[in-house]
N, C-alpha and C positions, 0 to 999 in steps of 0.2 A: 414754312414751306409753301404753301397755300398762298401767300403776300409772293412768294419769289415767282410760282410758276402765272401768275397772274403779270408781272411785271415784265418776262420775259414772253410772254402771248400778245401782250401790248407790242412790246419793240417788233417784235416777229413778226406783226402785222400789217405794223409801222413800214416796215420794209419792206414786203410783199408789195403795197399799195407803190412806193416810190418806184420799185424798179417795173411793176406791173410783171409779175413772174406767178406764173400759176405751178399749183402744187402737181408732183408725179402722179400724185397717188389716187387724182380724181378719173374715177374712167372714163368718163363722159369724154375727157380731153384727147383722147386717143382713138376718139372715133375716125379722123381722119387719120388716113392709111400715109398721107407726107409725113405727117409727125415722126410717124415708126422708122418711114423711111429714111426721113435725115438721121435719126436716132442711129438708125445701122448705120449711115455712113460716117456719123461719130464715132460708133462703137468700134468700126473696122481701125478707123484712124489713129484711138486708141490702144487698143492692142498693138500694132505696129511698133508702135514708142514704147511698150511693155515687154522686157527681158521675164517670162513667166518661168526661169530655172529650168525644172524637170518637166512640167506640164504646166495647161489652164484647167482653170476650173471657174463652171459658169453655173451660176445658182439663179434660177427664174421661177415665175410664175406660170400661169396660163395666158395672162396678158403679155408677158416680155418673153414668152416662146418664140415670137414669131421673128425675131429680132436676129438669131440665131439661122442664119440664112448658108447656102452652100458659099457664096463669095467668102462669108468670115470663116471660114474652116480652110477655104483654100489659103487664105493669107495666114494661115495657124498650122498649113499643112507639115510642116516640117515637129511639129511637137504633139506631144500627145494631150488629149483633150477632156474632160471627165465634166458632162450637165448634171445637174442635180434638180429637178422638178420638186418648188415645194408646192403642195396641193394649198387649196385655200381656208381650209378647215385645219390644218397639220399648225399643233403648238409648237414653235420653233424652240422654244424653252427647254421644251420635254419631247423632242422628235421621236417618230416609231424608229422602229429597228431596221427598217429599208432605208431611211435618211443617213442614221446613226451609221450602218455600216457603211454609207457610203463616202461619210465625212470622214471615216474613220480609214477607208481603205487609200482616199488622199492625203490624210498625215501621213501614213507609210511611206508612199512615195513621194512625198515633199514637193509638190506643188510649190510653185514661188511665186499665184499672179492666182486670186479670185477675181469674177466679175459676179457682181450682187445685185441683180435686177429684182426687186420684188415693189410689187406695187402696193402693197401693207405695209406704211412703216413701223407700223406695232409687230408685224410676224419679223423683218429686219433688225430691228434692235432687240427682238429674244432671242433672235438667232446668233446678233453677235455678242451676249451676254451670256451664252449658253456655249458658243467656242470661245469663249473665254475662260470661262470657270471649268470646264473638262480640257481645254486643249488640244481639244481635237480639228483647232482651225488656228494656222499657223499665223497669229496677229503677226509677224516680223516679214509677210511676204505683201505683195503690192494689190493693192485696194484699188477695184473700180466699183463706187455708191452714188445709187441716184440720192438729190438731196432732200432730204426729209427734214421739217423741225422739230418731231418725236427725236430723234436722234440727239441733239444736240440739248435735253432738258439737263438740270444741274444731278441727277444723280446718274448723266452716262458719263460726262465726265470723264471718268477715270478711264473708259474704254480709250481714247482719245490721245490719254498719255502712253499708251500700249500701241494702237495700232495709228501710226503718223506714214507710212508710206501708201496715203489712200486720197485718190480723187473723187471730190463730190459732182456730180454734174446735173446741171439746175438749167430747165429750158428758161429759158428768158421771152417774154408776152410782149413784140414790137407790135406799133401800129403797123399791120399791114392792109390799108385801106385802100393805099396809091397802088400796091400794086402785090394782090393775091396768091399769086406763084412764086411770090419769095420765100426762101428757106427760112426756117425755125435758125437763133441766135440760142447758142448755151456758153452756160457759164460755169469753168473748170476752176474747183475752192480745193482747197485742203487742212490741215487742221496747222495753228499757228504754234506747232510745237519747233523751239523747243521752249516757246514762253508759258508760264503757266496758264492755266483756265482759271481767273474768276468770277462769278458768277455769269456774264452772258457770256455763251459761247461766239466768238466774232471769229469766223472762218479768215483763212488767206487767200486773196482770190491769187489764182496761176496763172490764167488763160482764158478767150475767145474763142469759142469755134463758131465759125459759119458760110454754111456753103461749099465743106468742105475745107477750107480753109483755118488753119490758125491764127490770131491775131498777132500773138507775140512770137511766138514758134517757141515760148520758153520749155527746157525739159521737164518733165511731169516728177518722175522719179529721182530725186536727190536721196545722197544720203547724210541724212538729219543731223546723225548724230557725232560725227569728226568734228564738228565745232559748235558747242554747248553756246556761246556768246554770253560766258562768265555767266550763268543762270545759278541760283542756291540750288542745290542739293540736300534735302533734308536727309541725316544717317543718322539712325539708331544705333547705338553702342551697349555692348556689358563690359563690364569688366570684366578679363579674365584670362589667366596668365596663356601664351605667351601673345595675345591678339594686341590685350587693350589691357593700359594699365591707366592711372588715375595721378594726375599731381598729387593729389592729397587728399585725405579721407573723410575732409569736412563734405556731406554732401550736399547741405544747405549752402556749399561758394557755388557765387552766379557766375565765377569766373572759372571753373573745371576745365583743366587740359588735358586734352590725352595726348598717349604716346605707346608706342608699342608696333608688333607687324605688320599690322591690319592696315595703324594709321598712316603708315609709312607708304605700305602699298596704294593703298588708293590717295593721297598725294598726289604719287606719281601718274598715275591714270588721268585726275584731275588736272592733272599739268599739262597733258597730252589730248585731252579733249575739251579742253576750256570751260571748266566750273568749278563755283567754289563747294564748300560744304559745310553746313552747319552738323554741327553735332550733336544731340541732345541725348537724355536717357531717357526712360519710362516712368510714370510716377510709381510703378509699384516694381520698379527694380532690383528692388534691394529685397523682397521678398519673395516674387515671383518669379524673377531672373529673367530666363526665358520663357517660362510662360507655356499655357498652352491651345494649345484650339479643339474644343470638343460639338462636333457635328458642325463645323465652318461656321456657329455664330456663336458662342462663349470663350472668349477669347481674354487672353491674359499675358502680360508680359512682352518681352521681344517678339516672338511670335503674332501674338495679337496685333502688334502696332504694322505688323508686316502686312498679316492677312486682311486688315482694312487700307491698307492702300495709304497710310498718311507716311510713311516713310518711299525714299528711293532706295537707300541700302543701309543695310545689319552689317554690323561689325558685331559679331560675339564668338567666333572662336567656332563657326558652324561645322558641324560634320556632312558632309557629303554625302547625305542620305534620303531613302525615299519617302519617306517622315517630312524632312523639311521640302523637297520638292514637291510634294504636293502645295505649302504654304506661299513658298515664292521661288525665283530663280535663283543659281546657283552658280559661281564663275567656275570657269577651269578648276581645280583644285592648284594652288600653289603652294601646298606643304603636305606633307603626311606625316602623322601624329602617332606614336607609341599610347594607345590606351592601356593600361595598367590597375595595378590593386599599390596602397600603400600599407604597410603589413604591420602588427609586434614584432618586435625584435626584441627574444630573448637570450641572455649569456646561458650557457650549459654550466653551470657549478656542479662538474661532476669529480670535481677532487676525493672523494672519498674512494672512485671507482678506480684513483691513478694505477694501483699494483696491479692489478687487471686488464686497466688497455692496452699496454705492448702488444697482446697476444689476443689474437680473436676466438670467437666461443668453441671454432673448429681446432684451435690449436690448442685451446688448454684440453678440451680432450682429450686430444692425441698426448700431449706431455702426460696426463693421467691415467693413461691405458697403459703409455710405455713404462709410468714407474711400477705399474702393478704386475705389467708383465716381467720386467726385468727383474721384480724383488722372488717373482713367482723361482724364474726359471734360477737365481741366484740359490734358492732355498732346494729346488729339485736337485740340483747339484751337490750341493752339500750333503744331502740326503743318501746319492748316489756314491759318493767317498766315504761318508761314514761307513756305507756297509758295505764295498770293498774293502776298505781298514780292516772292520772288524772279521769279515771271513778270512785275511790272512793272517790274521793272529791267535785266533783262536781254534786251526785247525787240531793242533795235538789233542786240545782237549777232546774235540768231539769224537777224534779215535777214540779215547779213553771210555769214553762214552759209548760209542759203539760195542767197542768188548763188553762191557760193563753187561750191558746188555745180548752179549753169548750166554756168559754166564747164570745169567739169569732164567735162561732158559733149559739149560742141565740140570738146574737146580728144580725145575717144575715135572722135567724124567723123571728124575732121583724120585720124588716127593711120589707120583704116579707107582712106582716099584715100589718103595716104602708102605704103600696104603693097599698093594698085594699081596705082600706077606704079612701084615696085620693080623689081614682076613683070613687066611690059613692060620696064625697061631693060633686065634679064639676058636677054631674048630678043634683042636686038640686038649682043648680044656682050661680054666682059667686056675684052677687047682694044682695041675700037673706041672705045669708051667711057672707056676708062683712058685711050685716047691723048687724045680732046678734050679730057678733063681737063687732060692736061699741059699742052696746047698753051695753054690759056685759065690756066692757073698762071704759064706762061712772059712771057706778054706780059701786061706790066704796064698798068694801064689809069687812067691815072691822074684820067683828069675823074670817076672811079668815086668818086674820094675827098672830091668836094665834095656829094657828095650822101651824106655821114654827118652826123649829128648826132646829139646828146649825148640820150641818151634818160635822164632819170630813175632812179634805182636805188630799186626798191621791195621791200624784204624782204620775202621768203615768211612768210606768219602763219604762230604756231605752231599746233597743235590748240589748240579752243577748251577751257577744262575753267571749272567753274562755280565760281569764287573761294565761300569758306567763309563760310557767315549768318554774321549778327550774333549774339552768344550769349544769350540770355535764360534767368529761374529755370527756365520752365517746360517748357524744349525737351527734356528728360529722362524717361522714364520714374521711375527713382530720385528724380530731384529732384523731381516729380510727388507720390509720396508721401510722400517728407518733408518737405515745405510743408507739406500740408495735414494731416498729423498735428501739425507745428510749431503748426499754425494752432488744433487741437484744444486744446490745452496754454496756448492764448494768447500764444503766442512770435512778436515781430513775423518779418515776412519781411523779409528783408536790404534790399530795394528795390522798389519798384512793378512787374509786370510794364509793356511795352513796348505792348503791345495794347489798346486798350479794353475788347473784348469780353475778356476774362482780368481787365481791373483791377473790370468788372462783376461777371463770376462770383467774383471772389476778395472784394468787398464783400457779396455775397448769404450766400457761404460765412461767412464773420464774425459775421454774425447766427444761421445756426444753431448755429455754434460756440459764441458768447457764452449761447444758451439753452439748450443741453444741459451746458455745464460750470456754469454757475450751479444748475441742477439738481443734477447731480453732489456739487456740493460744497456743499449746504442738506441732501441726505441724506448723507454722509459726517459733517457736521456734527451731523449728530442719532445716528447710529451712535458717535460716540465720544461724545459725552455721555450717552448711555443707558447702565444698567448692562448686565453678560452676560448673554446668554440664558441659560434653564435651558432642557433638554432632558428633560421631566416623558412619564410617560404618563396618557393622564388616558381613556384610550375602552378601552373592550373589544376591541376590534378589535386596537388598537397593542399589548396586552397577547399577543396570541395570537401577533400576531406575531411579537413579543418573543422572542430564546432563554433569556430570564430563566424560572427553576420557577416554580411558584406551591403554594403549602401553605396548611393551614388544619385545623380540630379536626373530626376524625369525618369516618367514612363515607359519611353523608347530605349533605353537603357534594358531595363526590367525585360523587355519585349526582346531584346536584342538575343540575351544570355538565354531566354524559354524556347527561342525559334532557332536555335541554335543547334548542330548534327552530331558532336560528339556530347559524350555522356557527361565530362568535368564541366562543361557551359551548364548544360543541363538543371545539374545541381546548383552551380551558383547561381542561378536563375530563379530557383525557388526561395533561396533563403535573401536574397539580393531585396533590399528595400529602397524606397525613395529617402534621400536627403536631403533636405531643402539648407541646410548649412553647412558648409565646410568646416567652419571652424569647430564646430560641436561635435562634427564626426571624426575631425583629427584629437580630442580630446580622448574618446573612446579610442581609436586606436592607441593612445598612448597608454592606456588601459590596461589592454592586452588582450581584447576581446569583440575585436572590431575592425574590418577593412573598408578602406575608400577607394571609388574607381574613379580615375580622370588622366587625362592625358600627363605624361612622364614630367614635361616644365611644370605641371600647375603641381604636382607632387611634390615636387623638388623646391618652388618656392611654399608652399608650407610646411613642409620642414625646416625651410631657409627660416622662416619666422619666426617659427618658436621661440620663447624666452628660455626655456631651461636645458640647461646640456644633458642633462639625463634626457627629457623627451627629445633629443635629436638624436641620440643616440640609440635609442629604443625604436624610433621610427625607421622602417625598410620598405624602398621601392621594390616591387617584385620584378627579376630578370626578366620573365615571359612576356611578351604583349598578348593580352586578350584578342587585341584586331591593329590594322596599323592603318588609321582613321585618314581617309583625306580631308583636309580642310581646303571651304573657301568664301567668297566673299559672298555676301547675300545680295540680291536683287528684288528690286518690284516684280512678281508678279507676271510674268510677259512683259519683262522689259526689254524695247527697242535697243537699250545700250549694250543688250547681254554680250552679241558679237564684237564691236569696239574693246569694251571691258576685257573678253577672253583675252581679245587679241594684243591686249599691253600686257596682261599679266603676263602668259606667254615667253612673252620680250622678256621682262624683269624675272622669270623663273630660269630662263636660259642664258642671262645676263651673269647669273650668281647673286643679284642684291638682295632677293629672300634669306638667301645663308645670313647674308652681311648682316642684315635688320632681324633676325631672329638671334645671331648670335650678341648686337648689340642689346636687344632686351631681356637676356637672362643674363645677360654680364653681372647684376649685381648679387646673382644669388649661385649662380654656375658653382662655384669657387665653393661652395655647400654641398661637398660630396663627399659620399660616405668613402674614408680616406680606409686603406688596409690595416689592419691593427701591426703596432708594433712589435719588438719582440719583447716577449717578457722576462722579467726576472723571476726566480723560484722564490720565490716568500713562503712565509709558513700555512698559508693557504690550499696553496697546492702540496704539503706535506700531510696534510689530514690523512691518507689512508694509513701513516704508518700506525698514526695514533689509531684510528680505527682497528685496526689489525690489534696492534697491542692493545687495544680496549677490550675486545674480542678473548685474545687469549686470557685475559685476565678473568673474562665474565665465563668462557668454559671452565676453568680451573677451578674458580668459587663454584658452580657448579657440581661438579664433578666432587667437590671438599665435600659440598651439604650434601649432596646422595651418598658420599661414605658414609658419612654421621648419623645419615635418619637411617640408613641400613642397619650400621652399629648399635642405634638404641633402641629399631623398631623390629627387629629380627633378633639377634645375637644375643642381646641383653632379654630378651623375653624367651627365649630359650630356654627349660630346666635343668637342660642340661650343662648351662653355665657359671661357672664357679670364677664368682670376680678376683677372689685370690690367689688362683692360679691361671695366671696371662696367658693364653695361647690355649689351653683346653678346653674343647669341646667335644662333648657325649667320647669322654676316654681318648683319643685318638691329639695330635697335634695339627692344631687350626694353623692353617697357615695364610695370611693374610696379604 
């Protein structure tokens, strides 16, 4: 470096001496006040020929104040005007806050026309190194610079390829010996873009002024960039679906073609502004990809190749974001992109639950309230007819009964009188009394015997007890609810109830039976001939809730989902990591335990890829878009071409031929789409529940057999008061089982 800046102080001085041109910057040279004065009247002459857009803007010193005279503002009168005074101690690098706002309040309004008077070409070139790297000085608008050869060492360079609509103006040193009142000669250069720089800077001269006069009258202000004059264009590319795709996967061929939307687009651009373009990758592409930049000097990957300035433009599939604008420029967008997750895709195998789906958890209720109610109210009826039945049949008895009980009460008189005269006979003596007895025992009396007669012999009735109803289905609680579950199922009942009101309610019941199983079984019928459900997530929400990862390429991703307002970003934000390989995180997804984020095409061709039909089939793009990304083409940096550039994409966005060139580049994997499942056939796969069912009743049944048994031999049989010889006896009484 040290060898170049010496080589280029040699030429520089070389030249100085030839044309005999003294440097701006010496103040001694401006002692006389003609200098200034011709100076203004270049400066005036200038502007003239300057379209400054919305405003000027004139950035001076304390020496090129004075330059700034009421004639140049009358000839500016018509546009508004903004001085900026830098002091001579003020780092232009790192300006205070009275600078800074002021650069800053002229980006707003977009200035189209600086004049950069500063007699420090070291304070000049940090000043334009420093609107260059914040942007806060619009390099794409028109340049008046005295010429400096600070200015033009090999590492500004690259300012040069950024800011090209700028005049240098360089006093030129005549012998003026013959005749002293002649004007100062200058000399109008500009930068030789659109060829490249290398190593010496060789300006293009424009123009003569002197005396007021132009030499050539040629115009200052072209625009450079309509015709490139076939120049290379260096582009950076990635692969990556649907931008840029690769002939072939050998990365070591020196012969690599791309193809895809990207390359197609700028093509066209290329064709339109006359250059070619080389294309190249990164060496650490395939690792880095895009790369990153941390604190604008650790640089890596696409990105890096950007932020140093060795590319003119990125083809990688860029998102239109404030991440990559700070890096470099950014065209129009000419697509916007479906950002997405790629999900598990798993089958529901929920055949076991088939008897059960028809009807939702709200409706087996209700069918299980109505059977219990309707077995209820079945049994309360029956209940209500038996004992109407029986109160009118068995009335005579309970007269019988009631007399029965007159009687019994005469008979408790009787007994009271009876137990009165007792009590009077034993007062008359137990002796006296004994003896009449005898006496009247003794003598037989026998006309006593004609006045017997045969009285009737009438059994004493037993206690009345109430002979056992007739038995009917419904006289049962138990048998209550198994009718009418019977009745559910379409199972006749064994024989009519006895009752009308019952054979009424059991025809009403019939009807809603017949219309909830004909229901039942048109959706059971459509459940087994439909294929399995898949079980997809297809919302941001189900995603978050999900304990599946989620990964995806870069930082600003990760950054994107954390700074994000509703709560489902949020979370995927946290558990969201970096993936530096696709392929290895479409592995995981096929897993079942892993999602990948990237635009909808690049999902869609890895899936397209895969070798095995299970994992194409298990892989699901999610319906939702996370964001619906603009893409577009990358740019140097304040690049001069950015307006040309908009302005063809533009064209070709409104033309249709984005559609065209995006639908040609997913043509081969488009046709990879998750197609609707067919209809199924019932196989004995989807019959499982009956077997389940029947498994069921079988395992309650054994059940139910072994708790007779341990009952039988842990209770009954240990009882003393059981006698194995006599079946059915226990403690006296009949066990009934």
């Amino acid at each position: 470096m040290a060898k170049q800046h010496l080589k280029l102080f040699l030429i520089v001085t070389f030249f100085s001496k030839l044309v005999h041109s003294k440097q701006s910057t010496d103040r001694s040279s401006f002692d006389d006040e003609n200098d200034l004065v011709d100076f203004g009247r270049l400066l005036i002459d200038l502007i003239a020929k300057t379209k400054p857009g919305h405003c000027y803007v004139f950035v001076t010193d304390s020496i090129y104040q004075v330059v700034l005279t009421d004639r140049l503002f009358r000839e500016i009168e018509n546009h508004p005007r903004y001085v900026v005074q830098i002091p001579d101690y003020e780092d232009t690098l790192d300006p205070g806050p009275r600078v800074r706002c002021m650069f800053e309040e002229v980006r707003k309004i977009g200035c189209g026309a600086y004049v950069i008077l500063l007699a420090n070409g070291i304070q000049m070139e940090r000043l334009l190194r420093f609107g260059d790297r914040t942007r806060i000085i619009n390099t794409r608008a028109k340049f008046i610079i005295l010429h400096d050869y600070r200015l033009f060492v090999p590492d500004l360079h690259y300012l040069w390829k950024r800011i090209v609509n700028v005049v240098f103006v360089r006093q030129l040193v005549i012998d003026r010996s013959r005749n002293k009142d002649e004007g100062h000669h200058y000399e109008l250069s500009t930068v030789p873009f659109p060829f490249p720089l290398r190593g010496v800077f060789i300006s293009r001269r424009l123009d003569f002024w002197f005396n007021g006069k132009f030499r050539k009258g040629r115009k200052l202000f072209t625009d450079r960039t309509t015709n490139l004059d076939g120049q290379s264009m260096k582009v950076v590319v990635l692969a990556h679906t649907p931008a840029i795709f690769r002939t072939t996967h050998n990365e070591t061929d020196e012969h690599l073609k791309y193809y895809g939307l990207e390359v197609e687009l700028l093509k066209a651009v290329s064709e339109a502004m006359k250059f070619e373009m080389d294309f190249y990758e990164t060496d650490d592409a395939a690792v880095a990809m895009w790369g990153k930049v941390t604190n604008g000097e650790n640089a890596t990957g696409l990105l890096g190749e950007m932020n140093e300035g060795r590319a003119d433009f990125a083809l990688a599939d860029l998102h239109h974001t404030q991440y990559h604008l700070e890096i470099m420029d950014l065209s129009i967008p000419y697509n916007t992109e479906c950002l997405t997750f790629l999900t598990p895709e798993a089958l529901t195998d929920n055949s076991w639950t088939t008897l059960i789906l028809p009807f939702t958890g709200g409706m087996w209720a209700g069918v299980l309230a109505s059977l219990f109610s309707i077995g209820s109210v079945f049994y309360a009826l029956s209940r209500l007819l038996m004992y109407v039945r029986h109160e009118q049949s068995f009335s005579s008895d309970l007269d019988m009964i009631a007399k029965r009980c007159g009687r019994r009460k005469r008979k408790v008189q009787f007994k009271k009188w009876y137990g009165l005269m007792n009590t009077y006979k034993r007062k008359l003596g137990k002796w006296k009394w004994m003896k009449l007895r005898k006496k009247e025992k003794d003598a037989p009396d026998m006309s006593k015997l004609k006045m017997l007669k045969m009285i009737p012999f009438k059994r004493q009735p037993l206690p009345w007890k109430d002979p056992l109803p007739p038995r009917d289905i419904f006289d049962t609680f138990s048998g209550c609810i198994i009718y009418t579950y019977s009745m559910l199922l379409l199972v006749s009942l064994p024989r009519l109830p006895k009752g009308w009101p019952l054979r009424l309610l059991t025809g009403w019941y019939w009807i809603y039976c017949i219309l909830l199983v004909v229901a039942y079984r048109a959706s059971l019928t459509a459940i087994l001939a439909n294929p399995v459900a898949r079980v997809t997530i297809d919302k941001l929400k189900d995603l978050a809730d999900s304990p599946i990862r989620c990964g995806a390429w870069g930082e600003q991703n990760k950054l994107f989902f954390q700074t994000a307002s509703d709560q489902a970003s949020m979370q995927i934000g946290q558990k969201l990591e970096h993936t530096p390989k696709a392929e290895s995180a479409v592995e995981r997804v096929v897993e079942g335990h892993f999602a990948y984020y990237d635009n909808v095409y690049m999902l869609k061709h890895l899936r397209a890829t895969q070798k095995s039909a299970k994992a194409r089939e298990t892989l699901h793009i999610m319906e939702e878009c996370a964001v619906h990304m603009p893409i577009s083409i990358g740019m140097e940096k304040n690049s001069p071409l950015k307006p040309k550039v908009d302005k063809y994409v533009r064209a070709l966005v409104e033309a249709g031929l984005t559609k065209k060139w995006l639908a040609d580049a997913i043509e081969e994997f488009q046709s990879n789409v998750e197609l609707p499942p067919q209809e199924a056939t019932i196989d004995l796969q989807k019959l499982t529940a009956a077997f389940i069912a029947l498994a069921i009743g079988y395992g309650v049944s054994l059940l139910a057999f072994g708790a007779e048994k341990l009952y039988w031999r842990f209770v009954i049989e240990k009882h003393p008061a059981y006698d194995k010889y006599i079946v059915g006896s226990y403690r006296g009484k009949v066990v009934k089982f």
